[in-house]
Backbone bond lengths (Angstrom), bond angles and torsions (degrees), N, CA, C in turn:
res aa  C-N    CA-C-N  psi(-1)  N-CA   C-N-CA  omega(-1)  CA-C   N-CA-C  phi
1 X - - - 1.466 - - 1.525 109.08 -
2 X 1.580 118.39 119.25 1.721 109.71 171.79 1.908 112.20 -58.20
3 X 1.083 67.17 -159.35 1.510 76.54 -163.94 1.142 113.51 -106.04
4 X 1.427 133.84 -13.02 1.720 150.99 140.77 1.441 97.81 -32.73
5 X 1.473 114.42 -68.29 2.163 136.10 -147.95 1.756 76.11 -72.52
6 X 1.520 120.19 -45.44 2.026 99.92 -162.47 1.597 85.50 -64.24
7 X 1.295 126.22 -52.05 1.539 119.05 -154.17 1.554 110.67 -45.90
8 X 1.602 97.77 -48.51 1.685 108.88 -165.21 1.757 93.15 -62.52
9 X 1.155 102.34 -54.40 2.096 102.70 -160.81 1.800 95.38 -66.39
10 X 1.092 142.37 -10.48 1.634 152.26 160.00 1.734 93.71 -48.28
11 X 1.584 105.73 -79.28 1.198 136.45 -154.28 1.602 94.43 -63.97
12 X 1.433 127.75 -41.06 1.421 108.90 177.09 1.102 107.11 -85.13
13 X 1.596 144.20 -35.17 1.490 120.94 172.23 1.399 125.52 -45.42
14 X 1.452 106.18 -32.89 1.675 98.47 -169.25 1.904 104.31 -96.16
15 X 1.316 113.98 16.68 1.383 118.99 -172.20 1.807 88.74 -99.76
16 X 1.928 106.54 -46.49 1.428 101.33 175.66 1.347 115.58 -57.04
17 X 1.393 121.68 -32.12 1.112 107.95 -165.97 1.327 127.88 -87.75
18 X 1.290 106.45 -5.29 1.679 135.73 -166.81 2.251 94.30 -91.98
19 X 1.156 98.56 -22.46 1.390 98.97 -164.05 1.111 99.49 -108.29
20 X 1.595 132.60 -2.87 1.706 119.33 -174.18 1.800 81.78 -168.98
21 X 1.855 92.73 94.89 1.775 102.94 175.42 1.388 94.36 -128.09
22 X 1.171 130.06 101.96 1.439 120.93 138.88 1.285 140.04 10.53
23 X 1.805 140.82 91.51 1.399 85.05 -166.28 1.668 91.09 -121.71
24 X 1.387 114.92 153.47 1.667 119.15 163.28 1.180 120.93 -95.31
25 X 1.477 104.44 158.72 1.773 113.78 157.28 1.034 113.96 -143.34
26 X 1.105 111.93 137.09 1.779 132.53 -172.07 1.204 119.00 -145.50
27 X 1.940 99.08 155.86 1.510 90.86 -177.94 1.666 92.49 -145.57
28 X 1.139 142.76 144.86 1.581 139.23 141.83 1.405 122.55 -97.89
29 X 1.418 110.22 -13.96 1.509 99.99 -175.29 1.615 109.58 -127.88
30 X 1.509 134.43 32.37 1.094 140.05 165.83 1.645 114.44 22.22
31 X 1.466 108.55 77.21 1.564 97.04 166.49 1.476 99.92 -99.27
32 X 1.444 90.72 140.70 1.773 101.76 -176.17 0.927 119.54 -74.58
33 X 1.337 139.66 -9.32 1.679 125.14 147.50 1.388 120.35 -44.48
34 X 1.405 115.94 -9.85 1.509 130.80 -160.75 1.199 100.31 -112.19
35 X 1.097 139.48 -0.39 1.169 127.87 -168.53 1.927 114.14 -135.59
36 X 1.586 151.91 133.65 0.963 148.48 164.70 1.312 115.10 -86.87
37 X 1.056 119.99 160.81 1.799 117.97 179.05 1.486 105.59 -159.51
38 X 1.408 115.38 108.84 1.405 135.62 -173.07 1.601 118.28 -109.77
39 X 1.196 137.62 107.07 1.238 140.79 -143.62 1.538 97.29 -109.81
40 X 1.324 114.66 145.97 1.498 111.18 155.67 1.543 117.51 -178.65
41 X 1.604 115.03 168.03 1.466 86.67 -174.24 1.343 119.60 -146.54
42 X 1.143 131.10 -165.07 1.910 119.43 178.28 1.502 111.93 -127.69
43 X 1.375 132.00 110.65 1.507 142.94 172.20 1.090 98.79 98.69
44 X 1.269 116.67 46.01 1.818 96.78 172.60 2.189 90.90 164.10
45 X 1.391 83.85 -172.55 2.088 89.63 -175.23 1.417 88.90 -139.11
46 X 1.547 116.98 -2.33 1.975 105.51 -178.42 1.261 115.03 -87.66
47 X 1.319 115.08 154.70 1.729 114.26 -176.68 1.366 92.62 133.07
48 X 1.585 97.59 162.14 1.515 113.01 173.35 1.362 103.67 -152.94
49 X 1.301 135.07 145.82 1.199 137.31 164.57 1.747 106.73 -130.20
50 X 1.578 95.79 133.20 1.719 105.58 -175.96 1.108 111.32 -133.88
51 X 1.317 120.74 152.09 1.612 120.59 -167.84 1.664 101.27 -144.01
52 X 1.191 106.99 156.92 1.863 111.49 -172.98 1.742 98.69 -163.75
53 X 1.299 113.39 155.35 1.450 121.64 158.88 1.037 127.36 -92.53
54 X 1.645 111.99 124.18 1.476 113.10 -174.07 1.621 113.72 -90.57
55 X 1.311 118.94 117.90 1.602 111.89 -168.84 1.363 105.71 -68.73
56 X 1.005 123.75 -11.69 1.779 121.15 -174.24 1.317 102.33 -156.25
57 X 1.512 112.32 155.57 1.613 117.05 170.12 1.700 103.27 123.15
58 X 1.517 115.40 -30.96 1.314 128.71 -176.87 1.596 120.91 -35.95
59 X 1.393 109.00 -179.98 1.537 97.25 163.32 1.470 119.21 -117.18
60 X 1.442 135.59 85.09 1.852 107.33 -7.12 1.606 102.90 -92.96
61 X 1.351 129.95 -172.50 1.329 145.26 131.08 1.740 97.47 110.49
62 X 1.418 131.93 -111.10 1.546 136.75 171.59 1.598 106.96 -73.13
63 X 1.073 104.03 165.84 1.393 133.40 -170.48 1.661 121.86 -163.12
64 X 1.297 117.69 -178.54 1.545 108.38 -167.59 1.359 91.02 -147.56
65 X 1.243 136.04 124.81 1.725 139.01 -152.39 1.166 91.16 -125.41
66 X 1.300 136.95 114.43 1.444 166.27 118.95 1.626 145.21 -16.94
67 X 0.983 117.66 58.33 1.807 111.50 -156.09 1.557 98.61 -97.99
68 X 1.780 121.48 126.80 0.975 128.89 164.49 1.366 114.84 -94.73
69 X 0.921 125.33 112.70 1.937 106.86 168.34 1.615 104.67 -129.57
70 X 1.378 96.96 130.55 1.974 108.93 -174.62 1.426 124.75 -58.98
71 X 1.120 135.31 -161.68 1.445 123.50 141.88 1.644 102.77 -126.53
72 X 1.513 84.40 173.99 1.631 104.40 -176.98 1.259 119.37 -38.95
73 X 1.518 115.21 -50.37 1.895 115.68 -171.97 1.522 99.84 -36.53
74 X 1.986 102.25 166.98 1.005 101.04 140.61 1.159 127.29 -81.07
75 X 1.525 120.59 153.48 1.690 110.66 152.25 1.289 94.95 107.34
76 X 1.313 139.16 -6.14 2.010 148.89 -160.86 1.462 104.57 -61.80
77 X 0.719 115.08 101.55 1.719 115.21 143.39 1.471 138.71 -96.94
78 X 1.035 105.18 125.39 1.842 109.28 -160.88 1.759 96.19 -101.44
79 X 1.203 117.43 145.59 1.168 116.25 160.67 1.707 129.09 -140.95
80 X 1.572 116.55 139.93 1.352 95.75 -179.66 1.537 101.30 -128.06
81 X 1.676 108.62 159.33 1.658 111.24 -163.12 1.868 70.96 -117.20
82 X 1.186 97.68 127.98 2.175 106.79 146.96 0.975 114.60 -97.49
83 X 1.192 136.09 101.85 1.103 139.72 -179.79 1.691 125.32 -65.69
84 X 0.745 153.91 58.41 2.111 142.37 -162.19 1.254 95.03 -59.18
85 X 1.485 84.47 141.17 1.873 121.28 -166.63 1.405 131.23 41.28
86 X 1.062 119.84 143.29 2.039 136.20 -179.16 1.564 92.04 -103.48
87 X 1.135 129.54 51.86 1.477 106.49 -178.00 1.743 97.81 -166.42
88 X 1.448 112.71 130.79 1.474 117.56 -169.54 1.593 116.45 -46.76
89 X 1.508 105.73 -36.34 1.670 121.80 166.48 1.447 104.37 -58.48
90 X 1.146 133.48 -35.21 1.762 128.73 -172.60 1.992 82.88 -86.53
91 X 1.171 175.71 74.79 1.168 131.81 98.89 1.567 87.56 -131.08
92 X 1.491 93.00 177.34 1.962 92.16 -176.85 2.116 103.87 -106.26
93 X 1.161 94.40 157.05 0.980 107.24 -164.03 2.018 111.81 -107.17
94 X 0.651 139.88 64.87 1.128 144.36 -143.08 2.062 100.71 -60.88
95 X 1.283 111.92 -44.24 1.598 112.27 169.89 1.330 111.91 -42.78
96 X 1.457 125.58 -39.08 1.236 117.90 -169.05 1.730 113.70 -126.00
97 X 1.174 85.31 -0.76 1.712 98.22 165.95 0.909 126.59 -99.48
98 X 1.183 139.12 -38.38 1.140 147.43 -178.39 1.798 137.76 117.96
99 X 1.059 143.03 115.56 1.495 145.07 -146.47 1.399 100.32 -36.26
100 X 1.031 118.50 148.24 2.211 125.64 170.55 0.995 112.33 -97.13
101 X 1.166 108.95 106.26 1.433 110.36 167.26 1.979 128.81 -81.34
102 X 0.809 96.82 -15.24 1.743 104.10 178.22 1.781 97.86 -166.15
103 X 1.324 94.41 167.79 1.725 93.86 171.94 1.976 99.61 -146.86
104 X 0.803 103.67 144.62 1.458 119.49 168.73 1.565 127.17 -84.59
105 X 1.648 125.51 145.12 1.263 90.41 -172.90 1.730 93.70 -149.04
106 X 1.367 138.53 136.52 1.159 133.95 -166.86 2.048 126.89 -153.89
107 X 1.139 100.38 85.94 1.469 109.85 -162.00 1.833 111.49 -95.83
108 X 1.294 119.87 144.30 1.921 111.09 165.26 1.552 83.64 -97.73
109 X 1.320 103.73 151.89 1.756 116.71 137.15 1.196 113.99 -153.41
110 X 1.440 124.66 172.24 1.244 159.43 -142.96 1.395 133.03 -136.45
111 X 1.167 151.91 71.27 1.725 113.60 -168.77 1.431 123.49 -78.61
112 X 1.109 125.91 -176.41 1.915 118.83 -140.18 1.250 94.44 -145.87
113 X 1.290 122.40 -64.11 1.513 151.15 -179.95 1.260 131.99 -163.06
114 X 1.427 115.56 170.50 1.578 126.54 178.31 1.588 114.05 117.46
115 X 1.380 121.81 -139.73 1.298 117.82 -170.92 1.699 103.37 -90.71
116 X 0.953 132.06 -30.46 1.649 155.05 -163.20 1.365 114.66 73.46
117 X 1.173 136.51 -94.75 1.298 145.29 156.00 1.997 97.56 83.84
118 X 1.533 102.03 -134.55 1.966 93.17 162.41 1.666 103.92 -63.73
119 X 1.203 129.08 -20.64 2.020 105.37 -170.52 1.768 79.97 96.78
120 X 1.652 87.87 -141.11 1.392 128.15 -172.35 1.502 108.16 -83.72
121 X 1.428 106.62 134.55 1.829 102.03 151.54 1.614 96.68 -83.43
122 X 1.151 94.17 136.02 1.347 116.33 155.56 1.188 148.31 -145.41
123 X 1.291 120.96 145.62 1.714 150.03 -135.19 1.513 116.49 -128.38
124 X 1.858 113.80 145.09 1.634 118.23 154.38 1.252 85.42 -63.17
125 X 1.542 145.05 -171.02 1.122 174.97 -29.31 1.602 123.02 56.89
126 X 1.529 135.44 121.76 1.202 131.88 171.60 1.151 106.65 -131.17
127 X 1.197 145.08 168.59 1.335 167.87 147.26 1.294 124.16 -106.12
128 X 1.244 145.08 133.84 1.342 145.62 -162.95 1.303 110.54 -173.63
129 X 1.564 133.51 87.48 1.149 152.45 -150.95 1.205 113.48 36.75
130 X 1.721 128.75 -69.46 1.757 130.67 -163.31 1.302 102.06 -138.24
131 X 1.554 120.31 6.20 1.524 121.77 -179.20 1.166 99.48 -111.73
132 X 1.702 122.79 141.90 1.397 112.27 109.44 1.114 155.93 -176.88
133 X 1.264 140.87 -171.55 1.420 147.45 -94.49 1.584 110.92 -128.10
134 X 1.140 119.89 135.92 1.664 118.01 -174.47 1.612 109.27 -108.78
135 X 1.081 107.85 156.93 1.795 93.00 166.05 1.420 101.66 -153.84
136 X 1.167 144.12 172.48 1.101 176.81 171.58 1.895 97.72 25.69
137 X 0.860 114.11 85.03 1.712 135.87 -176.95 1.221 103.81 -71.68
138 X 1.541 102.61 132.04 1.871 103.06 156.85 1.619 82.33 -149.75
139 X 1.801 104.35 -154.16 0.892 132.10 -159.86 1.639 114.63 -132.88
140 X 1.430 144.40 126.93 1.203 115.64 168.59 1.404 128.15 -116.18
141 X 1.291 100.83 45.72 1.735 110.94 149.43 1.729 95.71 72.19
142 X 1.405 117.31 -178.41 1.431 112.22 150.77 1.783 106.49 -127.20
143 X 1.114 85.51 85.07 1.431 81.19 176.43 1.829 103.08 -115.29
144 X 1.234 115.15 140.54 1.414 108.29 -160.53 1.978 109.71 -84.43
145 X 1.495 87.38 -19.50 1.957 92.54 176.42 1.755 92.52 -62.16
146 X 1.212 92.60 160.38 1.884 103.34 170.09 1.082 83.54 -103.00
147 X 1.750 94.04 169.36 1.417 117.45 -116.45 1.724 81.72 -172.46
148 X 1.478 112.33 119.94 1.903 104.83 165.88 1.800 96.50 -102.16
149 X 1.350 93.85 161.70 1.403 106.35 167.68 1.563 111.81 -127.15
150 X 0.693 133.27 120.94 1.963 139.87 171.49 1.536 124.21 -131.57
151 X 1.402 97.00 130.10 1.385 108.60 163.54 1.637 118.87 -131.44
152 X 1.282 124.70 158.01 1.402 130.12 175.98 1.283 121.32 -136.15
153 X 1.630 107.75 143.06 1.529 101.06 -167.28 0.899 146.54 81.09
154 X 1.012 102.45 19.32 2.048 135.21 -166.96 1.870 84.39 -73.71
155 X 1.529 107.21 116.01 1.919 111.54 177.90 2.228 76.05 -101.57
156 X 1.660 79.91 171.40 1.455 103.64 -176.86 1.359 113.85 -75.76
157 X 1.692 118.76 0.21 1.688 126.43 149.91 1.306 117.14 -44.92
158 X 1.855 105.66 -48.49 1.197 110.46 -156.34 1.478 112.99 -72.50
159 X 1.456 145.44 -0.48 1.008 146.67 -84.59 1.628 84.96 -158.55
160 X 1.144 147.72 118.54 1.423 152.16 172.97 1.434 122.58 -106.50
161 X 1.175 126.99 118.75 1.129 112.14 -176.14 1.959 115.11 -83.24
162 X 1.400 124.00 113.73 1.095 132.90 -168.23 1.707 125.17 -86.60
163 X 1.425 107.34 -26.36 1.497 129.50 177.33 1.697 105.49 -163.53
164 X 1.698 90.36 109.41 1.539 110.91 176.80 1.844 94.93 91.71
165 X 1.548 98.12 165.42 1.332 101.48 172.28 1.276 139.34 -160.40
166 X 0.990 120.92 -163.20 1.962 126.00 -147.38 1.718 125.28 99.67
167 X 1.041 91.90 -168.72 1.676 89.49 -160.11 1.591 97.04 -101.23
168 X 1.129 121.03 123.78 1.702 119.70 149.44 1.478 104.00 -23.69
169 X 1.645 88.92 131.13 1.551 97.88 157.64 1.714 125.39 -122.99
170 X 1.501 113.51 114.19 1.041 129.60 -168.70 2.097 125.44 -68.77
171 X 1.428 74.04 -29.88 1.551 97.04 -171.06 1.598 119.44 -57.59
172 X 1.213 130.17 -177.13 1.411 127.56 167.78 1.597 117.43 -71.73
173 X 1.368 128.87 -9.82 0.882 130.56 -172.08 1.865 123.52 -96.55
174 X 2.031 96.89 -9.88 1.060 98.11 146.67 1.241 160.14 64.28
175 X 1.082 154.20 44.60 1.276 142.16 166.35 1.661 117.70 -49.49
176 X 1.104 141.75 156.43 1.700 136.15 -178.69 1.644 84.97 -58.79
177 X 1.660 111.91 160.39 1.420 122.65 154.05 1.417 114.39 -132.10
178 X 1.416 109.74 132.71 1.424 97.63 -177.26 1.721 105.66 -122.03
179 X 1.183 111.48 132.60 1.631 126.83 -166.08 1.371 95.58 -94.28
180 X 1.785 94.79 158.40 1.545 118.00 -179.70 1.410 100.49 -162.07
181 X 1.576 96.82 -148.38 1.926 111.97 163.58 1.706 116.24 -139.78
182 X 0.804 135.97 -173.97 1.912 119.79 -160.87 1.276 63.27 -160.04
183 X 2.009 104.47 135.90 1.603 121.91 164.77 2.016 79.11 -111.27
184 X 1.792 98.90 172.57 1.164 100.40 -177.35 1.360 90.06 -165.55
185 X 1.588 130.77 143.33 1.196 147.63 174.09 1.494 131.81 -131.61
186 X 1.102 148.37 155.56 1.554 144.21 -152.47 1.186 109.98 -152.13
187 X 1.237 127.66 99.51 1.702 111.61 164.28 1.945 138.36 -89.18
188 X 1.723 93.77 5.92 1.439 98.02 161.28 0.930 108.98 83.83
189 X 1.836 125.77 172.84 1.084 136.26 175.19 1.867 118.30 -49.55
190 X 1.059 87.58 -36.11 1.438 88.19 171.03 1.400 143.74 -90.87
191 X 1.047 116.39 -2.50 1.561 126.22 116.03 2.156 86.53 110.90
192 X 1.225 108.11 -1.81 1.239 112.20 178.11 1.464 111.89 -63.93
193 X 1.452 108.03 140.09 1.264 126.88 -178.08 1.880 107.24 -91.17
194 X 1.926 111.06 149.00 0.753 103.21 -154.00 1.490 103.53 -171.06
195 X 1.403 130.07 161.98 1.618 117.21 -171.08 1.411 102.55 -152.26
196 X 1.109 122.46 141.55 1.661 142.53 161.31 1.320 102.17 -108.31
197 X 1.631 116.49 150.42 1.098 135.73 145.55 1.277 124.62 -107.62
198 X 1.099 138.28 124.21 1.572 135.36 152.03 1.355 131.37 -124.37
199 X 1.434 116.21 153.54 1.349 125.43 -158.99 1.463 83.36 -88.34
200 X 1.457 125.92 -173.63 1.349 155.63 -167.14 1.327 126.87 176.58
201 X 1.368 120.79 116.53 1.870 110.02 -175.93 1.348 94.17 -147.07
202 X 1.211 128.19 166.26 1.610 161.27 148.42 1.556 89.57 61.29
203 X 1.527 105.52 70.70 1.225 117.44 160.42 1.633 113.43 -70.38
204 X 1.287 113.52 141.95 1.966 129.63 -179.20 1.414 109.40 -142.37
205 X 1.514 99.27 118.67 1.491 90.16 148.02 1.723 109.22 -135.77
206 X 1.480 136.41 135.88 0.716 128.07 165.81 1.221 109.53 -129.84
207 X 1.994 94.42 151.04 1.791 116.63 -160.54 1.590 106.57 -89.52
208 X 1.355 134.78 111.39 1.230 110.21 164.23 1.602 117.03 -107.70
209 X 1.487 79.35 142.75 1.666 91.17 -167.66 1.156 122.75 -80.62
210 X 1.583 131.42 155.74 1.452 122.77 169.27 1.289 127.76 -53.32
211 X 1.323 114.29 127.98 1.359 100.02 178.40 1.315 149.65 -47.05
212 X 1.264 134.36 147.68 1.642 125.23 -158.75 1.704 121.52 -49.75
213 X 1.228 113.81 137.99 1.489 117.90 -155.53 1.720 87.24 -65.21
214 X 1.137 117.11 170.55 1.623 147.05 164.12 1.572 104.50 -40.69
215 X 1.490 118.47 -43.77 1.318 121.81 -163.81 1.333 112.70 -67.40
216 X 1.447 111.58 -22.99 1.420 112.00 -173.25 1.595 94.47 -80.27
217 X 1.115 130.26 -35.59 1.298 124.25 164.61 1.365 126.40 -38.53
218 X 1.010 116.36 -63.08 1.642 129.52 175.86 1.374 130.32 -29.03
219 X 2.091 80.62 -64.35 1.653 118.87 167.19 1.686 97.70 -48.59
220 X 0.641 154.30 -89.71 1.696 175.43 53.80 1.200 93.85 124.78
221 X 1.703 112.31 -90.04 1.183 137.70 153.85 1.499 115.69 -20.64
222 X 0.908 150.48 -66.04 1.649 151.03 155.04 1.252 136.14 -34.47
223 X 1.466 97.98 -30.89 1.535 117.81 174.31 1.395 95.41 -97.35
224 X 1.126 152.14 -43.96 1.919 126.41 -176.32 1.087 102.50 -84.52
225 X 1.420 135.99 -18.51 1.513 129.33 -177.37 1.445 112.37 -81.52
226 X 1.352 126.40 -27.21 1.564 141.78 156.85 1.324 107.24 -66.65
227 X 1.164 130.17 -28.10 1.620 122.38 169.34 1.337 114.09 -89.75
228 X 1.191 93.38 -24.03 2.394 82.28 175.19 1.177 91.14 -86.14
229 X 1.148 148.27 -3.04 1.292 135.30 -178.00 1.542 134.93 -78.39
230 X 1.532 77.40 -43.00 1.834 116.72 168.51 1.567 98.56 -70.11
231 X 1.158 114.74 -35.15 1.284 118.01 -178.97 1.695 111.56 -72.49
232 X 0.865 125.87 -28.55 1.898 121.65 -162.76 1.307 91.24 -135.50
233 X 1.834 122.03 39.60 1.207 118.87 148.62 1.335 118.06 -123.56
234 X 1.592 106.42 -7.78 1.621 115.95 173.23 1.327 118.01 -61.51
């Protein structure tokens, strides 16, 4: 290979890579300046959801301590969104980032205290201007060993809108989205009030992006074909 064709095939790897980067967010040690917490709920206004950093106990080291407690109605559902990061660098930006194609999602928890039973419902979390959005729900038990939860590939189908509405938009056109996890609690027909605690550590979510547009192709293509050219005209 001359030394034009290494420059050009240099120049398109780091153009691919500049045009289709992955991006993550993570946290293991929850400092609460770092973190938002937006409460809300369905059939009712009772409930509380509270959150604090645990300096030790984690899996290992910090942690983010969780208290659901219901209200009286029957039928209550409490909900809380955690939001990760207050800062335009903490959420992704899809106008200038680029369309999402899937998202990744990867939480520990724990339970601490309360009644046990399922623990927590738990949720991805999104934000997207005045909505938001749940995805791939379970439960984490009360079992006091930690415990990971993972999913992959979560498309903008998967994506529910939970408070306010419309559909996530994944595309380049975008609104900012800013990721978290949504705890969620139920007190049933019987309308009894009631509280879980759970721990939480080495929260992940990472965005993967659509793959690099056509243009980088072109570009690519133009630049080694202009260098063999230069090349077998010397």
């Amino acid at each position: 290979m001359t030394r034009s064709s290494r420059v050009a095939t240099t120049l398109c790897l780091t153009i691919a890579s500049l045009a289709q980067a992955d991006v993550v967010y993570s946290d293991g040690t929850f400092t609460p300046s770092n973190w938002g917490l937006e409460t809300f709920t369905a059939n009712g206004a009772g409930g509380s959801v509270t959150a604090a950093q645990l300096s030790s106990g984690g899996n290992p080291g910090q942690a983010r301590s969780v208290t659901n407690t219901t209200g009286t109605g029957p039928d209550q559902t409490i909900f809380g969104l955690h939001r990760y990061g207050t800062t335009n660098a903490t959420r992704y930006e899809p106008l200038n980032q680029g369309a999402i194609a899937s998202v990744d999602f990867s939480i520990d928890f724990a339970f601490r205290s309360g009644v046990g039973g399922q623990g927590h419902g738990l949720a991805l979390g999104a934000k997207q201007g005045t909505v938001i959005y749940a995805a791939a729900a379970t439960v984490t038990g009360s079992s006091t060993a930690w415990n990971t939860y993972s999913v992959t590939g979560l498309s903008a189908a998967d994506f529910t809108a939970v408070s306010g509405t419309g559909a996530i938009n994944f595309s380049a056109s975008g609104a900012p989205i800013r990721f978290g996890f949504i705890t969620s609690n139920s007190n049933g027909s019987s309308g009894t009030s009631y509280f879980n605690e759970i721990a939480y550590d080495n929260f992940l979510v990472r965005v993967n992006q659509v793959p690099a547009p056509t243009w980088t192709s072109v570009v690519c293509g133009t630049l080694i074909t202009t260098a063999c050219r230069r090349r077998r005209s010397r």
